[in-house]
DSSP file (Angstrom, degrees, kcal/mol; ACC not computed):
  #  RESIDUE AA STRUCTURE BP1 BP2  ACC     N-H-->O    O-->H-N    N-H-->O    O-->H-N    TCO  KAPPA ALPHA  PHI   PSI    X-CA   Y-CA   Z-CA
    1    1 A X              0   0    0      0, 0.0    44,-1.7     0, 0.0     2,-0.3   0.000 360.0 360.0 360.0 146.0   55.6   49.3   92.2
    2    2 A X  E     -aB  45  72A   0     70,-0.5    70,-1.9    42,-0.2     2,-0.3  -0.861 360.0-165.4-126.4 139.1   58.2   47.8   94.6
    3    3 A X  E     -a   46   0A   0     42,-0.6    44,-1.2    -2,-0.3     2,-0.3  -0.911  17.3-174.2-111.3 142.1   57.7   45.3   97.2
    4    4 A X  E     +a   47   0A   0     -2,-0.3    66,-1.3    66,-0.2    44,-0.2  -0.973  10.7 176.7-148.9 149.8   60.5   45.2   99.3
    5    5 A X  B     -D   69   0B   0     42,-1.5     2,-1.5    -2,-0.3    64,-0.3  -0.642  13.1-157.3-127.6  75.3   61.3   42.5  102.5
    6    6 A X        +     0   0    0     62,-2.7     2,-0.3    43,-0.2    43,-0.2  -0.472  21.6 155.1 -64.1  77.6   64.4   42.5  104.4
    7    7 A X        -     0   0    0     -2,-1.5    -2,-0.1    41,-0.2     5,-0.0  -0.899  34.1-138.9-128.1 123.5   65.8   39.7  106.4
    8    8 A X        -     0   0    0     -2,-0.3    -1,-0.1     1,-0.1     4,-0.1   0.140  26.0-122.3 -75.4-174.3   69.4   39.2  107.3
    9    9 A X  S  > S+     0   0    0      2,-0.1     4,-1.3     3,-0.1     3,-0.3   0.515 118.6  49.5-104.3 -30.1   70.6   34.8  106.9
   10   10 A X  H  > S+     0   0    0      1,-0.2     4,-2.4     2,-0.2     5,-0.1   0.903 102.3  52.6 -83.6 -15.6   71.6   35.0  110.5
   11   11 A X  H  4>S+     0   0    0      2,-0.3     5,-1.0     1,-0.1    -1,-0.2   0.690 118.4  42.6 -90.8  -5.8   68.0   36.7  111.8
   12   12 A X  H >45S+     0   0    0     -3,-0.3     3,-1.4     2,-0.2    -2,-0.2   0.801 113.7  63.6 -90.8 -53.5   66.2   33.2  109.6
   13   13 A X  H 3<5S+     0   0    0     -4,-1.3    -2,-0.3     1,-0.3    -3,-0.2   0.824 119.0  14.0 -34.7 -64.7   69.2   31.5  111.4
   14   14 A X  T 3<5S-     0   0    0     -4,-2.4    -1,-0.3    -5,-0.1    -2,-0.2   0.009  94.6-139.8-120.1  23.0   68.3   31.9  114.9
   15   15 A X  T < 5 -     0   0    0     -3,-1.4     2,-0.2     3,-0.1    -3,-0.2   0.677  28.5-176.8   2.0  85.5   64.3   33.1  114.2
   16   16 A X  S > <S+     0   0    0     -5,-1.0     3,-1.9     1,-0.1     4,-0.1  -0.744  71.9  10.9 -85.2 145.5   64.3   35.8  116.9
   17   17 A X  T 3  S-     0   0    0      1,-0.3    -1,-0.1    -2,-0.2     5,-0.1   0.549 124.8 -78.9  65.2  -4.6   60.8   37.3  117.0
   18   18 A X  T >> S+     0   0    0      1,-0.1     3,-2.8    -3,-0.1     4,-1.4   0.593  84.0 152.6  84.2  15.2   59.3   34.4  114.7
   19   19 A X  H <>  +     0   0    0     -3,-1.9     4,-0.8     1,-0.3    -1,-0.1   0.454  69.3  65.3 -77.6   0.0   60.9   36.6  111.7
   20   20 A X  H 34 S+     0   0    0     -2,-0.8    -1,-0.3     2,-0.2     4,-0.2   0.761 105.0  43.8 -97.6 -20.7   61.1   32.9  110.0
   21   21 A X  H X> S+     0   0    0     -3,-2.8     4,-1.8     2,-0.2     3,-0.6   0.854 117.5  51.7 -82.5 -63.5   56.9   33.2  110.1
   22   22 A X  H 3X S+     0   0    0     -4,-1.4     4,-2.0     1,-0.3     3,-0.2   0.851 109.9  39.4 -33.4 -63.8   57.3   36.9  108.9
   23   23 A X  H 3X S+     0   0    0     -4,-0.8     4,-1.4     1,-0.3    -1,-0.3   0.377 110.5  61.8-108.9 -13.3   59.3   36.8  106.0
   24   24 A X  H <> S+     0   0    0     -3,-0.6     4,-1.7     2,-0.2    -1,-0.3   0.767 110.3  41.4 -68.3 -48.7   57.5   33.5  105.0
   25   25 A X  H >< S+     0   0    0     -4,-1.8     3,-2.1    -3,-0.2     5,-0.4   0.963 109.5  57.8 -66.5 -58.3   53.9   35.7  104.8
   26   26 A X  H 3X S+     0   0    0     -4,-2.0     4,-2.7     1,-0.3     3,-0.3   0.861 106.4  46.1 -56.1 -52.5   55.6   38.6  103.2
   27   27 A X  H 3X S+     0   0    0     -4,-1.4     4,-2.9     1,-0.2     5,-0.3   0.852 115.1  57.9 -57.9 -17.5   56.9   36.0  100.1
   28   28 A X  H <X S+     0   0    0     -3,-2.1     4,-0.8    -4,-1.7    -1,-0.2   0.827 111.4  34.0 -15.4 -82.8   53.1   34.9  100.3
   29   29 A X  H  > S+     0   0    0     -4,-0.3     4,-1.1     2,-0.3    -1,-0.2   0.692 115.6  58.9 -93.1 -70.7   51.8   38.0   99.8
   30   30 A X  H >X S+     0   0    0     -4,-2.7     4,-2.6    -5,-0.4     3,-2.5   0.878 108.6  45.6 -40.5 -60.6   54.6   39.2   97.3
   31   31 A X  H 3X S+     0   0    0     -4,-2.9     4,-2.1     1,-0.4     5,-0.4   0.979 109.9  48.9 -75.4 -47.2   54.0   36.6   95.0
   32   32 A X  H 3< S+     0   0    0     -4,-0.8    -1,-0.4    -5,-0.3     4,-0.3   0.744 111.4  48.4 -56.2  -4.2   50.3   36.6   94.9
   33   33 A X  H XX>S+     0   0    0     -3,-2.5     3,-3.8    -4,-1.1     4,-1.5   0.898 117.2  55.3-101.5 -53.7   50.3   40.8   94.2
   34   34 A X  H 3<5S+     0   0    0     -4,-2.6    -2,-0.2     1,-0.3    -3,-0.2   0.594 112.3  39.0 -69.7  -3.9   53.4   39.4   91.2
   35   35 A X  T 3<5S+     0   0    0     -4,-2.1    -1,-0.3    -5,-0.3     4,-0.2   0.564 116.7  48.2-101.7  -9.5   51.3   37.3   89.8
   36   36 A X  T X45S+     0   0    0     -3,-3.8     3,-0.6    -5,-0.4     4,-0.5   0.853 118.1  43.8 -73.4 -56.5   48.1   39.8   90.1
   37   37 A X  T 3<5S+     0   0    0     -4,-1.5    -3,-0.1     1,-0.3     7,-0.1   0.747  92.3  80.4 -70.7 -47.3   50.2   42.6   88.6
   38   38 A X  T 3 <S+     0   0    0     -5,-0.6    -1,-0.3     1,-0.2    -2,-0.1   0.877 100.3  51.9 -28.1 -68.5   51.8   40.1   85.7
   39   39 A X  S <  S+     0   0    0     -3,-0.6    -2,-0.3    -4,-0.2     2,-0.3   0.673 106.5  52.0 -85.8 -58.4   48.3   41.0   84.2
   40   40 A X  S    S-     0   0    0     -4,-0.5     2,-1.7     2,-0.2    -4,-0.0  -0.750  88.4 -95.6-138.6 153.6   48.1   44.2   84.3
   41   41 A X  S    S+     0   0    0     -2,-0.3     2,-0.5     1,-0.1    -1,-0.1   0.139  85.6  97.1 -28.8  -0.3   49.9   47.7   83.3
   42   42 A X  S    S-     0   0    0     -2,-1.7    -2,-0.2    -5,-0.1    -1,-0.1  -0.922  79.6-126.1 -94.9 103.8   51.7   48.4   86.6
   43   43 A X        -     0   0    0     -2,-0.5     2,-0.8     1,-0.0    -5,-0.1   0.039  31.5-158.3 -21.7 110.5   55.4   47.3   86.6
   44   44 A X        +     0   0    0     -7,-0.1   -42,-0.2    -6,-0.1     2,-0.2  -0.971  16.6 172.1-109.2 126.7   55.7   44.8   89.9
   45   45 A X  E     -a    2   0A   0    -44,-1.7   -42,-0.6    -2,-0.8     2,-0.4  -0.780  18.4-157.0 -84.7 159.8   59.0   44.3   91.3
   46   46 A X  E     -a    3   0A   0     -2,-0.2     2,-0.4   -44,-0.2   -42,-0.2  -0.992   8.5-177.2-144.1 146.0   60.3   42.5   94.5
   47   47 A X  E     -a    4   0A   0    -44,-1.2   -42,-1.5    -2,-0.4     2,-0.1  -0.992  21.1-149.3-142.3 133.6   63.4   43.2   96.1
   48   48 A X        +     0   0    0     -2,-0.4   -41,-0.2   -44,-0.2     2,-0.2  -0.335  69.1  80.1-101.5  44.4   64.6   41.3   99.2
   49   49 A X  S    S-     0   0    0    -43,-0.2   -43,-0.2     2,-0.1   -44,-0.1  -0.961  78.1-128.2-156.6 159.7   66.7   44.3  100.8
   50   50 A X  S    S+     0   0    0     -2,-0.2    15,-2.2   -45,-0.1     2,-0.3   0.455  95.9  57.1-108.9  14.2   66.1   47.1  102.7
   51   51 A X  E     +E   64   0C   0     13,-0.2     2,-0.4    11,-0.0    13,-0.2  -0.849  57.9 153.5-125.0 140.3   68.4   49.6   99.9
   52   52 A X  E     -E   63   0C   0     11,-2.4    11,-1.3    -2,-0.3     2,-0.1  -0.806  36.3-131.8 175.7 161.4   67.6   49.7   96.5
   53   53 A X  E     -E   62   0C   0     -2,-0.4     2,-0.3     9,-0.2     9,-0.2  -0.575  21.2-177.8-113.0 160.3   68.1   52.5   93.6
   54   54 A X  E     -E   61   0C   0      7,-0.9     7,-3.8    -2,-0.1     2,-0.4  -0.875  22.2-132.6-145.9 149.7   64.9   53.6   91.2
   55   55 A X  E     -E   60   0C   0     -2,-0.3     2,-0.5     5,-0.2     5,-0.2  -0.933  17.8-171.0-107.4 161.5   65.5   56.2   88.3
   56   56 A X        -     0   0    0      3,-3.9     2,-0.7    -2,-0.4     4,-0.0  -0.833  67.7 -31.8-155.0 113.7   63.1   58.5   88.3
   57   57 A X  S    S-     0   0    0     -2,-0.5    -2,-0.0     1,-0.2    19,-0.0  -0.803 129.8 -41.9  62.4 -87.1   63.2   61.1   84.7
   58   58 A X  S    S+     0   0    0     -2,-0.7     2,-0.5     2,-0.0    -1,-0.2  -0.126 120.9 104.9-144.4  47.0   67.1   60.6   84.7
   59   59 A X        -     0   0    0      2,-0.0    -3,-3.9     0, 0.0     2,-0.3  -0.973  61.9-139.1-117.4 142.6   67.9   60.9   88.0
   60   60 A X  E     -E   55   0C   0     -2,-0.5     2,-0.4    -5,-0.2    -5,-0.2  -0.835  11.8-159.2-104.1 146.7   68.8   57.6   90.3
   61   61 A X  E     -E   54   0C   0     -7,-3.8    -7,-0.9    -2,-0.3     2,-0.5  -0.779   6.8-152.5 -99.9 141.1   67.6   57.5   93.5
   62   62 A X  E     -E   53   0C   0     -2,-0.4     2,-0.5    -9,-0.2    -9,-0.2  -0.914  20.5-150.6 -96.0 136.4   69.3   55.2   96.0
   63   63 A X  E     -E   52   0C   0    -11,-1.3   -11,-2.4    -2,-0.5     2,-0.4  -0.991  15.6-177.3-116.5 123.8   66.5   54.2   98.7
   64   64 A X  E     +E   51   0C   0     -2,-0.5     2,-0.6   -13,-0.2   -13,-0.2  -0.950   9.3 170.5-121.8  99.9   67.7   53.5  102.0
   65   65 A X        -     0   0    0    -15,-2.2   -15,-0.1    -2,-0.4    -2,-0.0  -0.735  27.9-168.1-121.5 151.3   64.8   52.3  104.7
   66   66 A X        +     0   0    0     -2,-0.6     2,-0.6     3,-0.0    -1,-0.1   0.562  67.5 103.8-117.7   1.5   65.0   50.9  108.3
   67   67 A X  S    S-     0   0    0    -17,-0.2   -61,-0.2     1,-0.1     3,-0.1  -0.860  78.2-136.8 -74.5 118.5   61.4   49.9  108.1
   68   68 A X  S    S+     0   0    0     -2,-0.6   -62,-2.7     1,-0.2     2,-0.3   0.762  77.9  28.5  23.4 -75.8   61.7   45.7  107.5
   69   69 A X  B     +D    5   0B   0    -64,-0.3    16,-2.4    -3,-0.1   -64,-0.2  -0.964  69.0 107.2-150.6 132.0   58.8   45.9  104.7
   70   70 A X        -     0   0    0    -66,-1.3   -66,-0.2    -2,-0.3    17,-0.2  -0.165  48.3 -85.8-126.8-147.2   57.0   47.7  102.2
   71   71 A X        -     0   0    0    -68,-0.2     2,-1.3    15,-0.1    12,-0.7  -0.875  23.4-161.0-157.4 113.2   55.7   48.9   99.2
   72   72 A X  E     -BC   2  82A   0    -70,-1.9   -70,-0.5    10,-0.2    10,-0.3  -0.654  19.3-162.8 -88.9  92.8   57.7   52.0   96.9
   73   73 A X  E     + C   0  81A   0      8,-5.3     8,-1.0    -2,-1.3     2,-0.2  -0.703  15.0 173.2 -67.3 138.9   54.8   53.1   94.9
   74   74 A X  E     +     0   0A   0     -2,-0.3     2,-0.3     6,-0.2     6,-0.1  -0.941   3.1 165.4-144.2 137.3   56.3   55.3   91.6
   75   75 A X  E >   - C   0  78A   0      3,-0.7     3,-0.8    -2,-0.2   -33,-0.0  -0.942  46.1 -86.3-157.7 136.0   54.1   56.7   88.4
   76   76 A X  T 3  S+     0   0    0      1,-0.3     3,-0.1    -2,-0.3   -20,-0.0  -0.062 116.9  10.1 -17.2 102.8   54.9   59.4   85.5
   77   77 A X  T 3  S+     0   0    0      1,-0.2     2,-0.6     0, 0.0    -1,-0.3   0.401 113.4  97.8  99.8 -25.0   54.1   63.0   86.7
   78   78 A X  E <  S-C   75   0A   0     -3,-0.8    -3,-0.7     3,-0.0    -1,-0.2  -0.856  77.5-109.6-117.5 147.7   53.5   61.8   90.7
   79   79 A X  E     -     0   0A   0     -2,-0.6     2,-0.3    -5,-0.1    -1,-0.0  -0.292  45.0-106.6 -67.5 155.6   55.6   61.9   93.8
   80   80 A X  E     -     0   0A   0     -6,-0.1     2,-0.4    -8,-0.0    -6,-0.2  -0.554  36.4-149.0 -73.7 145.9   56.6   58.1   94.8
   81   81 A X  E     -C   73   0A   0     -8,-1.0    -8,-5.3    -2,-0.3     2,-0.4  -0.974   4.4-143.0-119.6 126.3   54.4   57.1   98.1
   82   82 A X  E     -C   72   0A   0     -2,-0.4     2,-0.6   -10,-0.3   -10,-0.2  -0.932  11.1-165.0 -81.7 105.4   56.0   54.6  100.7
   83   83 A X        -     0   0    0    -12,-0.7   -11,-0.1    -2,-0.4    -2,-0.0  -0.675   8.6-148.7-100.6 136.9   53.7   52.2  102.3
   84   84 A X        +     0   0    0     -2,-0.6   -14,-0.3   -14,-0.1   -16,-0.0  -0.419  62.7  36.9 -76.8 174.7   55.0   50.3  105.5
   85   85 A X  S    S-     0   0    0    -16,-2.4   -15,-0.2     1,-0.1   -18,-0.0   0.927  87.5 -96.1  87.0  90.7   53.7   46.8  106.1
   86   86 A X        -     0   0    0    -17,-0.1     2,-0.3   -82,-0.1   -15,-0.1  -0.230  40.6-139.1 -79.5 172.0   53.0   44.4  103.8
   87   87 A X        -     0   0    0    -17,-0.2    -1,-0.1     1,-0.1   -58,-0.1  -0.777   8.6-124.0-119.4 134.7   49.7   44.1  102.8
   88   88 A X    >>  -     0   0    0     -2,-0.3     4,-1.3     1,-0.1     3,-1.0   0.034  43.6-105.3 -27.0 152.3   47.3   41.2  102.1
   89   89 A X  T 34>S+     0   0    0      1,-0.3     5,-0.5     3,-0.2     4,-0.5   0.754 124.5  62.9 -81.4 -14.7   45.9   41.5   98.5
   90   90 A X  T 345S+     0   0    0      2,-0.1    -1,-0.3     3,-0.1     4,-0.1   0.813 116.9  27.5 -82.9  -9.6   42.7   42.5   99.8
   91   91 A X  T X>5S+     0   0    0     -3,-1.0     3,-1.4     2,-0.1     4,-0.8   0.758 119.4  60.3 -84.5 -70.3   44.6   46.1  101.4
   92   92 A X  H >X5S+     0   0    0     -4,-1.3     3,-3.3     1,-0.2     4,-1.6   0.533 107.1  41.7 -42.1 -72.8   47.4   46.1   98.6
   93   93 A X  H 3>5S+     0   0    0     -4,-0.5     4,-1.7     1,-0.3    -1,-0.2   0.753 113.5  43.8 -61.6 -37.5   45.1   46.5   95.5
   94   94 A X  H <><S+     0   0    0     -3,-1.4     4,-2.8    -5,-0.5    -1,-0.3   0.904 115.5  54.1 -74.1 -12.8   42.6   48.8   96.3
   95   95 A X  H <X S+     0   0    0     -3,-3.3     4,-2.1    -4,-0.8    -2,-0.2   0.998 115.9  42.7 -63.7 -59.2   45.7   51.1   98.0
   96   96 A X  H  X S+     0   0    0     -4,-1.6     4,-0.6     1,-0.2     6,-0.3   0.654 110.3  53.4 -66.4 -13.1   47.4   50.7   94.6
   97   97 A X  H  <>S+     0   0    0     -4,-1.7     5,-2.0    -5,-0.4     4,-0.2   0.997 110.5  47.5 -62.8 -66.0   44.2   51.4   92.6
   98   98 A X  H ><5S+     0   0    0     -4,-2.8     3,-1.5     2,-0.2    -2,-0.2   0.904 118.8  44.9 -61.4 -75.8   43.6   54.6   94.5
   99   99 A X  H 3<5S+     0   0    0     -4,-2.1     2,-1.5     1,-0.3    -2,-0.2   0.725 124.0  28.2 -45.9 -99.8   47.4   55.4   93.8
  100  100 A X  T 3<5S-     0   0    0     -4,-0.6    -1,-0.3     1,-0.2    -2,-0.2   0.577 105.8-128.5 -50.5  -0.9   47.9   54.5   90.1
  101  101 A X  T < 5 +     0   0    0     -3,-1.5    -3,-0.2    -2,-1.5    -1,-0.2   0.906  50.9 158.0  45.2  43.4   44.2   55.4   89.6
  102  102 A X      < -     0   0    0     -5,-2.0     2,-0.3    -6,-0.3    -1,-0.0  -0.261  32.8-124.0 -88.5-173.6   43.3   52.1   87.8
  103  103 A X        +     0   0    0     -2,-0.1    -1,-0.1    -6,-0.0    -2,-0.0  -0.859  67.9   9.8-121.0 163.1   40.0   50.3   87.4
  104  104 A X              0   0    0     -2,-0.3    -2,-0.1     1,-0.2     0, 0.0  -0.124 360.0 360.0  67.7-171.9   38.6   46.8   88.1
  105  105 A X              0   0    0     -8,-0.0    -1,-0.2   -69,-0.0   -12,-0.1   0.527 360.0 360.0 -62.2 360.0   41.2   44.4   90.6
C-alpha cells in the first residue's frame, strides 16, 4: 500500500487554501496507518509526490495522478485500486481489510 501527499515548497510558502492545515493532517494520518501497518503483513509506504513508479510481476509502472492525495492499493493476483482522499484510520483500515482481505485491525 502507498500513501501518497503532494505539496509543492511554494504552495506551504504562501498557504493558499489552508494547504499548510492539509498536508499537516495527511502526515497525521500517514504516520499513524505506518505505524499500524509496521505490525502487520501489508507493505506501507509513503511517498510525498504526486508521480511515483511500482513494479508490478516485472513490469514498472510510472503513476502519474493530479488528485493531491491518496492511497495506491497493490496485492499478488489483483488489479491495484486508487483511493482518493486521505483517510482517518477509522475509514483507511477497514477499506484496506476489505481490499487485502485481512482479519482483526
Amino acid at each position: 500500500m502507498i500513501a501518497f501527499c503532494a505539496v509543492t515548497q511554494a504552495e506551504l510558502d504562501n498557504d493558499t487554501n489552508d494547504i499548510n492545515e492539509w498536508f499537516s493532517d495527511c502526515q497525521y494520518y500517514v504516520e499513524q496507518a505506518a505505524r499500524h501497518y509496521s505490525k502487520s503483513s501489508i507493505a506501507f509506504h509513503q511517498i510525498y509526490d504526486r508521480s511515483f513508479r511500482v513494479r508490478r510481476n516485472s513490469v514498472e509502472i510510472t503513476f502519474h495522478e493530479k488528485q493531491r492525495d491518496g492511497y495506491y492499493f497493490a496485492a499478488p493476483g489483483k488489479e491495484p485500486r486508487v483511493f482518493y482522499g486521505i483517510m482517518p484510520p477509522v475509514d483507511l483500515y477497514p477499506t484496506a481489510r476489505a481490499y487485502f482481505k485481512t482479519k482483526g485491525k
